[in-house]
C-alpha positions in Angstrom: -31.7 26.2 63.6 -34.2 24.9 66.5 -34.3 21.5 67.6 -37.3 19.4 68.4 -37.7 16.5 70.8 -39.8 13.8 71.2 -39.7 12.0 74.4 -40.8 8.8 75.2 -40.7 6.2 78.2 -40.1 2.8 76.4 -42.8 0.7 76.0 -45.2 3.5 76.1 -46.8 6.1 73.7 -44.8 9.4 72.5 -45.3 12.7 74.2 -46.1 15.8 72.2 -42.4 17.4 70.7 -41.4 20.2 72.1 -38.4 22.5 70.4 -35.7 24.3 71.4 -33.5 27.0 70.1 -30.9 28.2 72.7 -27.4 27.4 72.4 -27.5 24.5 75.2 -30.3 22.3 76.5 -29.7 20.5 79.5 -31.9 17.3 79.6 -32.2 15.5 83.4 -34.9 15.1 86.4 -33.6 17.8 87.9 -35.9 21.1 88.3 -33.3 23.5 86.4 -33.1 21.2 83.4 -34.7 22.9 80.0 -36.2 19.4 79.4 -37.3 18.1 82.4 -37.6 14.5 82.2 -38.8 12.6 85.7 -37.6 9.1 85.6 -35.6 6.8 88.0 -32.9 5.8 85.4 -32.4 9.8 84.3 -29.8 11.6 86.4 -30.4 14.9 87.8 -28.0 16.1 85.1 -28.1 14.0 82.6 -27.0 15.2 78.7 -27.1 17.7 77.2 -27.9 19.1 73.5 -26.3 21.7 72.3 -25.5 24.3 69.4 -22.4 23.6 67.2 -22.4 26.7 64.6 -25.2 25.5 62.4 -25.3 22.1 63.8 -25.8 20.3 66.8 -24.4 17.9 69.1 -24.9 15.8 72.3 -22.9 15.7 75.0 -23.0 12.5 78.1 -22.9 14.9 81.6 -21.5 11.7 83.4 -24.9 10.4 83.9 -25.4 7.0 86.1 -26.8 5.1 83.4 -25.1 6.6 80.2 -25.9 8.5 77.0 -26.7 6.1 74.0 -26.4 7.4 70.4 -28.5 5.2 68.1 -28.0 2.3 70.1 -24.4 3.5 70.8 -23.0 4.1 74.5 -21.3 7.9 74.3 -18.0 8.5 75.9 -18.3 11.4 78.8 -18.0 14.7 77.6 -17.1 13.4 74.2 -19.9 15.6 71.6 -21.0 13.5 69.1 -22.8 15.7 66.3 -27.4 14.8 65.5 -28.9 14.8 62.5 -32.7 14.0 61.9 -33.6 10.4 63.0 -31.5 10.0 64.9 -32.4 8.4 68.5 -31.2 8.7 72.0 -31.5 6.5 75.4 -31.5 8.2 78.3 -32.1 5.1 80.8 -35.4 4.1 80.0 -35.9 7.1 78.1 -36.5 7.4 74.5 -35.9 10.7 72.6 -36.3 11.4 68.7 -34.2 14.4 67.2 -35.5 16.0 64.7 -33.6 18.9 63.2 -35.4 22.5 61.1 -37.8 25.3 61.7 -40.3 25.1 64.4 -41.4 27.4 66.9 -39.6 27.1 70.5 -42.2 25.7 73.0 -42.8 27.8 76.3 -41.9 26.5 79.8 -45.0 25.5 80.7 -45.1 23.0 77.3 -41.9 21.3 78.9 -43.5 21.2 82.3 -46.6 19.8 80.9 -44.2 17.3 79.6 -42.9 16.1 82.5 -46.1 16.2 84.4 -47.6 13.6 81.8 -44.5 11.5 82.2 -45.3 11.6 85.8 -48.7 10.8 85.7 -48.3 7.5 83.3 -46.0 6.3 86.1 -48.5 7.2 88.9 -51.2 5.2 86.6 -54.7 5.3 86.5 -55.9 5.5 90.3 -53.8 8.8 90.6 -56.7 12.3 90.8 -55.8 15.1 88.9 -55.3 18.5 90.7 -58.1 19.3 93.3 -59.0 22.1 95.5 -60.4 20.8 98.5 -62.1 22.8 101.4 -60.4 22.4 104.4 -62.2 24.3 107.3 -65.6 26.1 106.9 -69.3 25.3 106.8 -68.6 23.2 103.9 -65.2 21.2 104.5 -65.2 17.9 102.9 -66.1 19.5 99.6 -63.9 19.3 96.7 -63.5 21.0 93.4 -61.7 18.8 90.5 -59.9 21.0 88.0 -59.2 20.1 84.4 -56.6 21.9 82.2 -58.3 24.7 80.1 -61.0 25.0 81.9 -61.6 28.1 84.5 -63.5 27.2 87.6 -65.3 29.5 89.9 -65.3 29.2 93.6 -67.9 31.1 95.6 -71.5 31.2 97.1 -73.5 31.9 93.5 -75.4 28.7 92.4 -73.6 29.1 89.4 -70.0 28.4 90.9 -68.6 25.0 90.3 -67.4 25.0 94.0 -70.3 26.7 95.5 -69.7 27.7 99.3 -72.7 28.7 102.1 -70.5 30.9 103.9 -71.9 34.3 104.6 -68.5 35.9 104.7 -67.5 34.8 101.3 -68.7 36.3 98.1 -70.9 35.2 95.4 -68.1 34.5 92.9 -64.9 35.0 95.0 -62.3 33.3 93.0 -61.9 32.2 89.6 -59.1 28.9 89.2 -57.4 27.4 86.3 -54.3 25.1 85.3 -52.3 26.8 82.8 -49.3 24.5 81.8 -50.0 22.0 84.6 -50.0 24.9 87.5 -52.9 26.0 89.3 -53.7 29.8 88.9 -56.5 31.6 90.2 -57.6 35.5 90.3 -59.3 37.6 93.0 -62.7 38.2 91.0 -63.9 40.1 94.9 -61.8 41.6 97.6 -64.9 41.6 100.2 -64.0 37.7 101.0 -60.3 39.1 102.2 -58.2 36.5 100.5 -55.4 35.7 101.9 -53.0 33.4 100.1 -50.8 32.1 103.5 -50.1 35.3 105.0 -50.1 37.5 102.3 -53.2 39.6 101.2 -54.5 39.1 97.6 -55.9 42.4 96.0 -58.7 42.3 93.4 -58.0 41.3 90.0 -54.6 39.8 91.5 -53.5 36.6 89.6 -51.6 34.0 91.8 -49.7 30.6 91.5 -51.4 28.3 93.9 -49.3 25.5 94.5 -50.0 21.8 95.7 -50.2 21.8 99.7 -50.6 26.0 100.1 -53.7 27.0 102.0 -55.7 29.8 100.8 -58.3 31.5 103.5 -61.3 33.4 101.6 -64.1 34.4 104.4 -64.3 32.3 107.4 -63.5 29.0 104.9 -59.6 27.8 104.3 -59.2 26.0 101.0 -56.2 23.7 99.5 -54.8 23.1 97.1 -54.0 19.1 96.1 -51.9 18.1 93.2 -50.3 14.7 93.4 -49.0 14.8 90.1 -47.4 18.3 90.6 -46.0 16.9 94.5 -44.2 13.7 92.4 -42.5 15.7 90.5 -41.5 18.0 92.6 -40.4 14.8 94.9 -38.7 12.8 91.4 -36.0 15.9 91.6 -34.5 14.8 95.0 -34.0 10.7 94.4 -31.3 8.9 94.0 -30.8 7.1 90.3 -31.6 3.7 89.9 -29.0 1.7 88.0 -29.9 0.2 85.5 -28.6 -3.4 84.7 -26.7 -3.4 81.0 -28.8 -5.5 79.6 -32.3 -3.2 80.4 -30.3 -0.6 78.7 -29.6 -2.5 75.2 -32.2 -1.0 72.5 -35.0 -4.4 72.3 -34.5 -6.5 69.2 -35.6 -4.8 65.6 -39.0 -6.7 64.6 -38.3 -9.0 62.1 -39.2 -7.4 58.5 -42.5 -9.4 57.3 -41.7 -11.8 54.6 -44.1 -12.4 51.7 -45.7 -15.0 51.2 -44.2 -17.6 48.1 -46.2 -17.3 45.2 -48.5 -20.1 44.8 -48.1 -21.8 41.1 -50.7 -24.0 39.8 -49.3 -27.6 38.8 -50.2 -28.0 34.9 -53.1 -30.5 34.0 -51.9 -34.0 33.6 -51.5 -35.3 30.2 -54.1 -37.2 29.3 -54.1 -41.0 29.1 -52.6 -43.2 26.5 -55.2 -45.4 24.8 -54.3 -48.9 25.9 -53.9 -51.3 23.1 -55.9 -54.3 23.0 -55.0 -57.6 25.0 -52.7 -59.9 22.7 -55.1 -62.7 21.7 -53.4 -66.0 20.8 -56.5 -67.6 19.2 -57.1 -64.8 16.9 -53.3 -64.6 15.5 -53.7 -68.5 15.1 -56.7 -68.4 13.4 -55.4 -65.7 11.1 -52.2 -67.9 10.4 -54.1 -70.7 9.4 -56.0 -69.2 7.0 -53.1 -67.5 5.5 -51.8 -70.9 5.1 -54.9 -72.8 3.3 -54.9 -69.8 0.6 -51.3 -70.2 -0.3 -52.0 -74.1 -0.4 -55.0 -73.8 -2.5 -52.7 -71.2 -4.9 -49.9 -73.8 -5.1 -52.2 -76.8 -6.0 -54.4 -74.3 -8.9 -50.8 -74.0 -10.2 -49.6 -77.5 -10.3 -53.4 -78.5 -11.5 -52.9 -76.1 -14.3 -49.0 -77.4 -15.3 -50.6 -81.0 -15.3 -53.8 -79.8 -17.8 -51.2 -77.7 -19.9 -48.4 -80.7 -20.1 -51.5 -83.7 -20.4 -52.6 -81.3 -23.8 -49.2 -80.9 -25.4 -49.2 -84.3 -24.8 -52.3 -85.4 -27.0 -51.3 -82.9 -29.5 -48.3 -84.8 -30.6 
């Protein structure tokens, strides 16, 4: 079952995965490694991944700055098994596991790797691979190559890097970078290449590496690759140690909480009708009146006693 990889420098964007399925991959800075990865705070030797049956597991190779497993620092030499999701810190490298089918990336995809992880640290103001002439009628001039993209070299109009020595042909050479190394092919013997001191024969497909001269008529050309020269360099340094706390994975983002849901306050109730002010005068007044009626009651019925008594009186 392959293994894929994702490798990423913390703080900085993912690199493109690359898989694996042989039964051990060394990971390190070191030019032998299967997955090359060129950083200070990675050991030549780092870890390594490696096949257990159906599974896999990784392994600390008694790096400098230790093996983490999710956060958790491995014992050396102590195989802890990987399933998907799974996360390991490499000094200040980051690398997703991912476990299932996927097609095994080539050399050069690993190389490309490394070449990026190269080039972020180099930054902006580092130029890409170059081929610069040297010695001829036209030294000074330089030819900037881009990956995918063959350029031709010679004196046609038509060549990218067009040259106005007589002894060269119209489309000597034809140069391209094919997993971030420089090839080029002999598209005309009659210039002599020469790549150092050996003799390149028509048709002949070449590595031409960062720093090796290549002599085509009466012009010398080089090659310049400063991405390509730091990594070769980034295999021979010493590690940089890492202080413990650098290597601690950074805090886990607090999770976003949601917002309280607003409730409405209900309406207020609305107001009491006041009752009227007590007025003293009117309940007065009322009383009095109240009064006079019974009074004038109680003095119809004594008025009428006195008519009914003064008439039973007579009647005798």
């Amino acid at each position: 079952m392959p293994v894929t990889l994702v490798v990423k420098r913390r703080g900085e964007p993912e690199l493109p995965p690359v898989s694996f399925d042989g039964p051990r991959i060394v990971i390190g800075r070191g030019s032998s490694c299967e997955l090359r990865v060129p950083d200070a705070s990675v050991s030549a030797r780092h870890a390594s991944v490696r096949a257990s049956g159906a599974h896999w597991t990784i392994v600390d190779e008694g790096s400098t700055n230790g093996t983490r497993l999710n956060g958790e620092k491995l014992a050396v030499q102590s195989p802890r098994p990987l399933k998907t999701g799974d996360v390991l810190g490499l000094g200040r490298i980051e690398i997703s596991v991912k476990l299932g089918a996927a097609p095994t990336s080539s050399q050069n995809a690993t190389r490309e790797l490394a070449l990026q992880l190269v080039a972020r640290s180099l930054g902006d103001a580092t130029t890409g691979a170059a081929v610069v002439v040297r010695e001829g009628p036209d030294a000074g001039a330089r030819l900037e190559l881009a990956r995918g993209e063959p350029r031709t070299i010679g004196r046609d109009p038509r060549c990218a890097l067009r040259l106005t020595d007589p002894a060269v042909p119209p489309i000597a050479l034809e140069i391209a970078l094919e997993g971030g190394r420089a090839r080029a092919t002999v598209r005309d013997a009659r210039g002599k290449a020469r790549l150092g001191d050996r003799a390149l024969e028509e048709r002949e497909t070449f590595g031409w590496g960062d720093g090796a001269l290549l002599f085509v008529g009466a012009t010398t050309l080089v090659l310049e690759d400063p991405v390509a020269r730091a990594l070769d360099a980034s295999a021979h340094g010493d590690d940089e140690k890492l202080r413990p706390e650098s290597l601690a994975p950074p805090p886990a983002e607090p999770e976003p909480v949601a917002p309280a849901p607003v409730v409405e306050e209900p309406p207020p109730p609305p107001p009491k009708p006041e009752r009227p002010p007590y007025d003293r005068r009117r309940s007065w007044r009322g009383a009095t009146l109240a009064f006079e009626v019974v009074a004038v009651i109680l003095a119809l019925i004594v008025l009428g006693g006195s008519i009914a008594g003064l008439w039973w009186l007579l009647k005798k």
